[in-house]
DRENSE-786420 format. One record per residue (C-alpha): x, y, z; residue in one letter. Coordinates in pm, whole numbers, plus 50000, padded with zeros to 5 digits. Layout:
BEGIN
<nugu x="X" y="Y" z="Z" residuo="A"/>
...
// end
This chain:
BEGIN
<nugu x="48370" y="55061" z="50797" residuo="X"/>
<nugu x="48736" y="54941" z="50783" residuo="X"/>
<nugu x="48708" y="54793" z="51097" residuo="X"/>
<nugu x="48444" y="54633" z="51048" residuo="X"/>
<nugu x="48593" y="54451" z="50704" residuo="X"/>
<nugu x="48912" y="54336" z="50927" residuo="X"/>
<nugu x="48684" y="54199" z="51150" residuo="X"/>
<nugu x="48484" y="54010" z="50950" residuo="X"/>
<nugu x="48808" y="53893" z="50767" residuo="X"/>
<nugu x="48917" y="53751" z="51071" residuo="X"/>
<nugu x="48578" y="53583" z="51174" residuo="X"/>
<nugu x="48588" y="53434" z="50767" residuo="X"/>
<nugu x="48968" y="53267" z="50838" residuo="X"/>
<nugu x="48894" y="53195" z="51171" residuo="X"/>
<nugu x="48611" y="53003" z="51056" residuo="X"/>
<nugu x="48806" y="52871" z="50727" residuo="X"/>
<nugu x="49110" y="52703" z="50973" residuo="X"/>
<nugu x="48797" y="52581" z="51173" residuo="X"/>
<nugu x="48595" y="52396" z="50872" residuo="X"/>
<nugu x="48967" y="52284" z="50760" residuo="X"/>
<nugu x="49079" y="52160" z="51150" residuo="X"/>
<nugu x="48720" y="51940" z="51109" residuo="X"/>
<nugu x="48816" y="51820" z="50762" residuo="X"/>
<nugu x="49145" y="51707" z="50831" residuo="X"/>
<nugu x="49076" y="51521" z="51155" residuo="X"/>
<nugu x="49216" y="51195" z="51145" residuo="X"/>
<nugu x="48910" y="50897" z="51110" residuo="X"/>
<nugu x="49019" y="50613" z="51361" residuo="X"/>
<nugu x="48849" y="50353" z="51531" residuo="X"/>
<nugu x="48771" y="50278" z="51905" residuo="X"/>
<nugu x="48932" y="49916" z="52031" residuo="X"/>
<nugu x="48501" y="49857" z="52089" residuo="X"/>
<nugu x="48480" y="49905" z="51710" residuo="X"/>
<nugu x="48716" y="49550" z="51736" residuo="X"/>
<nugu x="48553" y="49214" z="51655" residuo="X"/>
<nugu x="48578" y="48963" z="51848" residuo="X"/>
<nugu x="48887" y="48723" z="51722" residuo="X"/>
<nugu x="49088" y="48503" z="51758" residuo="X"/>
<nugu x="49442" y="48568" z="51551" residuo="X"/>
<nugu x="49503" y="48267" z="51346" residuo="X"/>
<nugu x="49874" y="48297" z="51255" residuo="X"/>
<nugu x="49894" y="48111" z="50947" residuo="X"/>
<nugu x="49651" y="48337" z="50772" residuo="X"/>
<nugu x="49851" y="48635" z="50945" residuo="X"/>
<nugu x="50157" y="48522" z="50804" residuo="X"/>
<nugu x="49962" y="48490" z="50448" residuo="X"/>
<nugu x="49900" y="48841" z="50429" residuo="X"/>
<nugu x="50205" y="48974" z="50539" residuo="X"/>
<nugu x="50370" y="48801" z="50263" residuo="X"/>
<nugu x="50064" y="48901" z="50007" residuo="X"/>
<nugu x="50110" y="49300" z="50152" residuo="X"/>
<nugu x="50490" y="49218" z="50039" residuo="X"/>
<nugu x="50567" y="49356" z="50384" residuo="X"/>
<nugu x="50960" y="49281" z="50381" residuo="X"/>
<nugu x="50976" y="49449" z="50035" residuo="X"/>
<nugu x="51015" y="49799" z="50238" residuo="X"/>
<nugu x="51031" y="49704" z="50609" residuo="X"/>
<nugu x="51326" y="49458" z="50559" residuo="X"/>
<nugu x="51703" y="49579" z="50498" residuo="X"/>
<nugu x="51705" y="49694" z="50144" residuo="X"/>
<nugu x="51978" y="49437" z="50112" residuo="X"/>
<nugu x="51837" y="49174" z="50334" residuo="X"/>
<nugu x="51911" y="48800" z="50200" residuo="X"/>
<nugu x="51595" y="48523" z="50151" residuo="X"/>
<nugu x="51622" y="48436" z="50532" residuo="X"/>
<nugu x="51640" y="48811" z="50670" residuo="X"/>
<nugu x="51288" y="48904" z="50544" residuo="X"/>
<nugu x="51153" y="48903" z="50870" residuo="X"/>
<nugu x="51391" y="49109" z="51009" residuo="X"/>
<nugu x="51136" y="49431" z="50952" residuo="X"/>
<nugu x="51408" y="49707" z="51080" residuo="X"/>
<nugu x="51280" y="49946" z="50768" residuo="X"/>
<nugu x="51525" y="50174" z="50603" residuo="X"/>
<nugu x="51425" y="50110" z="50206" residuo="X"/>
<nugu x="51411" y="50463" z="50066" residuo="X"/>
<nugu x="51135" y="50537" z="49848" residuo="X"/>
<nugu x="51221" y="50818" z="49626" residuo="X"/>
<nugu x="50895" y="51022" z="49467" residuo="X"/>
<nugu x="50787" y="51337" z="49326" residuo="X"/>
<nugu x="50705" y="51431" z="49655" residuo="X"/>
<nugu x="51060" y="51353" z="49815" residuo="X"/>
<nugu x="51203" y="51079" z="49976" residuo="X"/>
<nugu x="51020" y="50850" z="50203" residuo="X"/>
<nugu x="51237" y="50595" z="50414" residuo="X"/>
<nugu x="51006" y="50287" z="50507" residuo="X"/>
<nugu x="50974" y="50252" z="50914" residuo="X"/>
<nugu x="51104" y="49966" z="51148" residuo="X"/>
<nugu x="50783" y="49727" z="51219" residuo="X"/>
<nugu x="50969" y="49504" z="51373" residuo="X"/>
<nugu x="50785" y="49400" z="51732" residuo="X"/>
<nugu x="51072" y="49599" z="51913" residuo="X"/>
<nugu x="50931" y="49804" z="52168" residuo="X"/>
<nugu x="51131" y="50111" z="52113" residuo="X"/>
<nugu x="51215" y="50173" z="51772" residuo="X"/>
<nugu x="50979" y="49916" z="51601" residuo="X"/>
<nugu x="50577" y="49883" z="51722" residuo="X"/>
<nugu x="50601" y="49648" z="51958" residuo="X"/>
<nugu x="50414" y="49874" z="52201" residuo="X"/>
<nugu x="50130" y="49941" z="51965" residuo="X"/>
<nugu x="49806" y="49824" z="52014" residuo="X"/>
<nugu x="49609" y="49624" z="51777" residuo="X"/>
<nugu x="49369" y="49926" z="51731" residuo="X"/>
<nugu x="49711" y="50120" z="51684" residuo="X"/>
<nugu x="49762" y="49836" z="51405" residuo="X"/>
<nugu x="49442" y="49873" z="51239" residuo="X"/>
<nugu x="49425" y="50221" z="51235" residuo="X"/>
<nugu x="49732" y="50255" z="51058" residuo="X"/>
<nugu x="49635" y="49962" z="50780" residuo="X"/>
<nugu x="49289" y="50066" z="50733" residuo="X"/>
<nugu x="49289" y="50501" z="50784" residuo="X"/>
<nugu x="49664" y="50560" z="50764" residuo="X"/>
<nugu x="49665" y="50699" z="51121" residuo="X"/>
<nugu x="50024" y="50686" z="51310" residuo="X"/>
<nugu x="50027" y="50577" z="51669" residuo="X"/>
<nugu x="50034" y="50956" z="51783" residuo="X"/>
<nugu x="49675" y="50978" z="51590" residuo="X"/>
<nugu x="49899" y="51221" z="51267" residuo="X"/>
<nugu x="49829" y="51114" z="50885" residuo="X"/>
<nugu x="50097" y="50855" z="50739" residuo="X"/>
<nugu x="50196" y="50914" z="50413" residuo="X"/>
<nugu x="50000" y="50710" z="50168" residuo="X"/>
<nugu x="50355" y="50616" z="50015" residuo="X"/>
<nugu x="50230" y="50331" z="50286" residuo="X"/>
<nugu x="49953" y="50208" z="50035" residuo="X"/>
<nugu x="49665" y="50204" z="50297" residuo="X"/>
<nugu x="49492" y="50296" z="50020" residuo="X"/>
<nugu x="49488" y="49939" z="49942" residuo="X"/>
<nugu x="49515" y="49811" z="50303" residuo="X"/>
<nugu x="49191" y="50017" z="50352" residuo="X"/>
<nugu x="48999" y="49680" z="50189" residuo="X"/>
<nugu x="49125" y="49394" z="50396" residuo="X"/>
<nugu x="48905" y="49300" z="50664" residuo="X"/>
<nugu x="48919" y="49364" z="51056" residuo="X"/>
<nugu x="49006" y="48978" z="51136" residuo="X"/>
<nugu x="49273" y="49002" z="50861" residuo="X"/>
<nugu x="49459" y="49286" z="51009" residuo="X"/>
<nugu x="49419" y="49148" z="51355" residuo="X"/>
<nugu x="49622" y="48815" z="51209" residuo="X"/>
<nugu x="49859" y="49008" z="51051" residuo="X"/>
<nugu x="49934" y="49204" z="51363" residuo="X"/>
<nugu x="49951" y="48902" z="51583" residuo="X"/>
<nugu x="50193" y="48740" z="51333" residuo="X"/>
<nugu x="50466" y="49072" z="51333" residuo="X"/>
<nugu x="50442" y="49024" z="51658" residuo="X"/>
<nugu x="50590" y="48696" z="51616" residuo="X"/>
<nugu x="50889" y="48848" z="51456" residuo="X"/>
<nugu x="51225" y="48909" z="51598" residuo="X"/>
<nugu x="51248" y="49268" z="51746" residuo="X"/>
<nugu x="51506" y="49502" z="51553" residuo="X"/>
<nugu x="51669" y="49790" z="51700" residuo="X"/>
<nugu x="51742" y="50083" z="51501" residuo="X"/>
<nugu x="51476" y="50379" z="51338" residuo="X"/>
<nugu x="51513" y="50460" z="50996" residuo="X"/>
<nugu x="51651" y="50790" z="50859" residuo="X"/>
<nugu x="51348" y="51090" z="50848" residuo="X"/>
<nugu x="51191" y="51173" z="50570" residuo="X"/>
<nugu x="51320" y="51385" z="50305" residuo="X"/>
<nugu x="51039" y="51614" z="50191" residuo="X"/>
<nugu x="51065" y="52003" z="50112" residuo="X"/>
<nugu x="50784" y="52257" z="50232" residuo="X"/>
<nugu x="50519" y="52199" z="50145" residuo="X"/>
<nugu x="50466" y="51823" z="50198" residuo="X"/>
<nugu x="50620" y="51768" z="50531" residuo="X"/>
<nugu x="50320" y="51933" z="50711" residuo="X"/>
<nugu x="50153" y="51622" z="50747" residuo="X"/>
<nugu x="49797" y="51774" z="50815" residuo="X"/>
<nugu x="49725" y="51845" z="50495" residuo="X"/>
<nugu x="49676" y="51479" z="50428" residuo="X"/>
<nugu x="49356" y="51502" z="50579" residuo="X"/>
<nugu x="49193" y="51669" z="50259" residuo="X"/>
<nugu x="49376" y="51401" z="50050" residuo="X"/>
<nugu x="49206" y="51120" z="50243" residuo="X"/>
<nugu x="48861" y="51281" z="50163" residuo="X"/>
<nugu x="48926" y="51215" z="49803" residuo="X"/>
<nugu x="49089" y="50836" z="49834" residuo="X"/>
<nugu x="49038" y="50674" z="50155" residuo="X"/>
<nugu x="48682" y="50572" z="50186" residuo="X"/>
<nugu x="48750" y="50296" z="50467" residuo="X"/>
<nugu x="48536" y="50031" z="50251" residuo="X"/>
<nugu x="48615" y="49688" z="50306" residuo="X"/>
<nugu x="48677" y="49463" z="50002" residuo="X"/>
<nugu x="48316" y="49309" z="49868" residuo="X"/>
<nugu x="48333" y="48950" z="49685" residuo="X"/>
<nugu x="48126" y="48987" z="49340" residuo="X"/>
<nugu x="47850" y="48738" z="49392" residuo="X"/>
<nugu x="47876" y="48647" z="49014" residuo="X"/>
<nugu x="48216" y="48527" z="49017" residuo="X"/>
<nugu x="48372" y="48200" z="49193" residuo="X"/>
<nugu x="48549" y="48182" z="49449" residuo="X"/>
<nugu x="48882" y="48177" z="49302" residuo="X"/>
<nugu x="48860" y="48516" z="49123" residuo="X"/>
<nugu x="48686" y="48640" z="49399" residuo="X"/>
<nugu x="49049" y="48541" z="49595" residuo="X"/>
<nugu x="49254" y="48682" z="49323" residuo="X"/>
<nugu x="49059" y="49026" z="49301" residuo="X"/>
<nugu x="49100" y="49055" z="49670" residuo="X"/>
<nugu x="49481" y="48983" z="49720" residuo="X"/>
<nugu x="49581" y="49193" z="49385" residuo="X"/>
<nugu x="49348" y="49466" z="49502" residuo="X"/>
<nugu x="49398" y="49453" z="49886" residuo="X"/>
<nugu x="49673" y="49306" z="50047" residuo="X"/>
<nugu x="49899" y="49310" z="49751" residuo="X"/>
<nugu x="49835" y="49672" z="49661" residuo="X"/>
<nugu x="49953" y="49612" z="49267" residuo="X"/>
<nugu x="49799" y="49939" z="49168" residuo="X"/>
<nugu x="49973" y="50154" z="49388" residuo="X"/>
<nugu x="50293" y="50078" z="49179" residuo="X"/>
<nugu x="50120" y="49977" z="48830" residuo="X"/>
<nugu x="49896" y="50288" z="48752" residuo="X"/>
<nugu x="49978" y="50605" z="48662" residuo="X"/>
<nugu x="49917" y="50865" z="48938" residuo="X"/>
<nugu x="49811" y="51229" z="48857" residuo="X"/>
<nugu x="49999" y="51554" z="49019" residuo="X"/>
<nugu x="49846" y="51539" z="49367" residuo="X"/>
<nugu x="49921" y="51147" z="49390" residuo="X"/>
<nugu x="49602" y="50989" z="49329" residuo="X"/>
<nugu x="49591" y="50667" z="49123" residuo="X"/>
<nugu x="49447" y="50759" z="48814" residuo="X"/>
<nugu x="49154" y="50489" z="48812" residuo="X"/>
<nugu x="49044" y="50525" z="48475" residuo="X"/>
<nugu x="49420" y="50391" z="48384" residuo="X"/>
<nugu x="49431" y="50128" z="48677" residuo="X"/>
<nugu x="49698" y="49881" z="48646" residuo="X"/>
<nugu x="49786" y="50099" z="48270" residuo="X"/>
<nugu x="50132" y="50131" z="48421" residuo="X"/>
<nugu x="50334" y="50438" z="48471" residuo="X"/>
<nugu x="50615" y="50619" z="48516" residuo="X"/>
<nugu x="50920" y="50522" z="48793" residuo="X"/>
<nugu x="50838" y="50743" z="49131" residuo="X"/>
<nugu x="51194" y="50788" z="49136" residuo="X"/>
<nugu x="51209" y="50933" z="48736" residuo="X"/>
<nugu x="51424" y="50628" z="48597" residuo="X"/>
<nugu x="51219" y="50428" z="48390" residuo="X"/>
<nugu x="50847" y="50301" z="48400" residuo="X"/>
<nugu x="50639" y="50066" z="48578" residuo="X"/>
<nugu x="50490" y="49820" z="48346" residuo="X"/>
<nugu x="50139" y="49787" z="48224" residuo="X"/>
<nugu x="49967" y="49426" z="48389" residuo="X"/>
<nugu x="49650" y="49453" z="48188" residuo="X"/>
<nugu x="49517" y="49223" z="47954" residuo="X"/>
<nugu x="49632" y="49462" z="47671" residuo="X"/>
<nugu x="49816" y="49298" z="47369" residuo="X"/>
<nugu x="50136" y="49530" z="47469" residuo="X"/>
<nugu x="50158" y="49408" z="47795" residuo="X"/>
<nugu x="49972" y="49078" z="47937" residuo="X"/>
<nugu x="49720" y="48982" z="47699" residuo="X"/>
<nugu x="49959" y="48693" z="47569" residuo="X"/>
<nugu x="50072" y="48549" z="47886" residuo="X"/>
<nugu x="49867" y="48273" z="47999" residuo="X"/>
<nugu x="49765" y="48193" z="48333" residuo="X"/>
<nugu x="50009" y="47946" z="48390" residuo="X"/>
<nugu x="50310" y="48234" z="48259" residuo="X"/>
<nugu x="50145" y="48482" z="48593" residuo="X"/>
<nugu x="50174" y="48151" z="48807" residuo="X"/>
<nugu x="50543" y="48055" z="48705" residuo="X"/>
<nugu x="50676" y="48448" z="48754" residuo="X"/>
<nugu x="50512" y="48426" z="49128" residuo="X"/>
<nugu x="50632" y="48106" z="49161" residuo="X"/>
<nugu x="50996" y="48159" z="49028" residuo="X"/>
<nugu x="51067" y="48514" z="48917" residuo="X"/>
<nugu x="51069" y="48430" z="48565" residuo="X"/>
<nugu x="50856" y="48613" z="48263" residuo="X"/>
<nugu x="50695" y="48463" z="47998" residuo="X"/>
<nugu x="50962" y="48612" z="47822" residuo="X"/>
<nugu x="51210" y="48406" z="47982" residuo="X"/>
<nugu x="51393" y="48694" z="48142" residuo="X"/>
<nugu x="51444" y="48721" z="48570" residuo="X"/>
<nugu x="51241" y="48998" z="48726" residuo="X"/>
<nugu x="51448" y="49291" z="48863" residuo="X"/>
<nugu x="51434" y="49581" z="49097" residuo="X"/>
<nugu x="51138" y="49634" z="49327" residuo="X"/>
<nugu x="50960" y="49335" z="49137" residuo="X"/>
<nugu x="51167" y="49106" z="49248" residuo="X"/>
<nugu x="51174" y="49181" z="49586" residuo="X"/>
<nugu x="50779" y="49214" z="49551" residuo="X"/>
<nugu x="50846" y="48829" z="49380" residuo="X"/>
<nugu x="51040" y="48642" z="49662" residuo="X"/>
<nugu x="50667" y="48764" z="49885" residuo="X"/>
<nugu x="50463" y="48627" z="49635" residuo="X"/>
<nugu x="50665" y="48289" z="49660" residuo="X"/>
<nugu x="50555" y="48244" z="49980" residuo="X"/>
<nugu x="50241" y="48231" z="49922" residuo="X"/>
<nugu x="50000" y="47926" z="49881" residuo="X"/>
<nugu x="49993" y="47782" z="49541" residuo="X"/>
<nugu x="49569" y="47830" z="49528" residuo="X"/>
<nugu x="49653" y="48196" z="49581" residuo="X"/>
<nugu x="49901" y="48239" z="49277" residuo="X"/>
<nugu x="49583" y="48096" z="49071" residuo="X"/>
<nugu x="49391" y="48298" z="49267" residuo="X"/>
<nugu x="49574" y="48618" z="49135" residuo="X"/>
<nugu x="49647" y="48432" z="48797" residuo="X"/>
<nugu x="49277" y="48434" z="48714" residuo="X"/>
<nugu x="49173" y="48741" z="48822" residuo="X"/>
<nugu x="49439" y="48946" z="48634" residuo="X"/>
<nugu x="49341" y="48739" z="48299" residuo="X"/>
<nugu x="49030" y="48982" z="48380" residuo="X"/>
<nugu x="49151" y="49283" z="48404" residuo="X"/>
<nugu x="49029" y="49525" z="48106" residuo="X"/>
<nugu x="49340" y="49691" z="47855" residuo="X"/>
<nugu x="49446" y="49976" z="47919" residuo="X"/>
<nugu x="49619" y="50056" z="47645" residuo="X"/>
<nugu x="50040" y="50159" z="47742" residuo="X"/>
<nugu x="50108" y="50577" z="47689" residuo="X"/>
<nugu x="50242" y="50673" z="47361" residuo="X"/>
<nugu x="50620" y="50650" z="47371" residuo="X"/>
<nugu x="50822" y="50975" z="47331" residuo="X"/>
<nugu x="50910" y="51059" z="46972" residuo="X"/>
<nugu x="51261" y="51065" z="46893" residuo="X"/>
// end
């Protein structure tokens, strides 16, 4: 009888690591799964300054002109431990100069290293996962523009158990779904724009919603703002509440893009204003783009402050 409970222990785990092998496999796609494009550079270079790119990749105290110097090295301290962005610089040994574009995509769209192991989603694929195939093939074909950089960045800094990355793979199931971003039909063009580069490329509520303890975005409380990864401080709330952006007009989103400057006459700091001198970059259309669409986002009403 004993024997026969160890054994069918065994054949229950054995099947348990088998079911949880299946679930964790990394999704990819084949180079066939590829469209057939032609990179067109000047909407490559677009989204790499919409995915605010050189706000991680480039020397955490690179100048205006260094931002496409993509060596990595910006640490990015969370609950989870300290990730240190990678070097995506085209250099073919310490940057991914020797990936292919199905490498590329892979790791935009499913968060899938060259080796085929789960990134961390402190690389917002999460976001990435909306922007079309042709868009990621630009974007690709535009790094690869870039001067190489030698150098890796420092390891991550994570304590058991987050630095087995194959956990990730149960993650994914609950927030990577691989769709691609879908205009509304019953909205112009313009908003349409703006709802894809604040939701896709430009990842804003990876940084401005609250996440709950696993990391998810919390979606009821998208864009609600949150606390600081790193503990010190909070991200501010972007929605149309009356405590955050329900008084700033269009024109106020399209000036801080455009300069760095609030509605409240103050200069953005920190991450922001890294995130900011992307943004700049960027066609004018496309600040109005992003304007209009977050003059739509619902309130979300900020968390109550502490007392005392």
């Amino acid at each position: 009888m004993f024997r026969r409970l160890v054994i069918a222990v065994l054949v229950l785990a054995v099947a348990g690591l088998a079911v949880f092998w299946i679930l964790t496999t990394p999704r990819t796609l084949a180079a066939s799964d590829l469209p057939d494009h032609t990179p067109d550079l000047v909407n490559g270079e677009a989204m790499f300054w919409a995915g605010g790119c050189a706000s991680c990749h480039a020397d955490p105290d690179a100048r205006d002109d260094d931002l496409f110097l993509l060596g990595g090295g910006e640490p990015l301290p969370s609950p989870f431990g300290t990730f240190h962005a990678p070097n995506i610089s085209p250099d073919s040994e310490d940057g991914i100069g020797t990936w292919t574009v199905v490498q590329f995509v892979n790791a935009m769209k499913f968060g899938v290293g060259d080796g085929g192991e789960h990134l961390y989603p402190a690389f917002p694929y999460t976001s990435y996962q909306r922007m079309p195939l042709e868009h990621l093939i630009d974007l690709k074909a535009f790094l690869d523009t870039l001067p190489a950089v030698e150098g890796q960045a420092p390891p991550h800094e994570l304590p058991f158990p987050f630095g087995i990355r194959r956990g990730l793979g149960m993650w994914k199931l609950l927030y990577l779904d691989g769709a691609t971003f879908e205009p509304d039909p019953g909205k112009d063009e313009l908003f349409n724009r703006g709802a894809y580069l604040i939701g896709g490329p430009g990842h804003c509520g990876e940084c401005h919603s609250p996440r709950n303890l696993i990391g998810g975005v919390d979606t009821a409380r998208l864009y609600g703002g949150g606390p600081s990864p790193d503990g010190k401080g909070t991200i501010p709330n972007i929605t149309t509440h009356e405590d955050a952006l329900g008084w700033w007009t269009e024109d106020d989103i399209v000036t801080m893009f455009r300069t760095g400057q609030t509605a409240s006459f103050t200069g953005l700091s920190g991450t922001m204003a890294k995130v900011q001198r992307n943004m700049a970059n960027l066609d004018p259309s496309d600040w109005q783009a992003m304007a209009a669409y977050m003059k739509s986002i619902p309130p979300v009403a900020p968390p109550p402050k502490p007392e005392g």
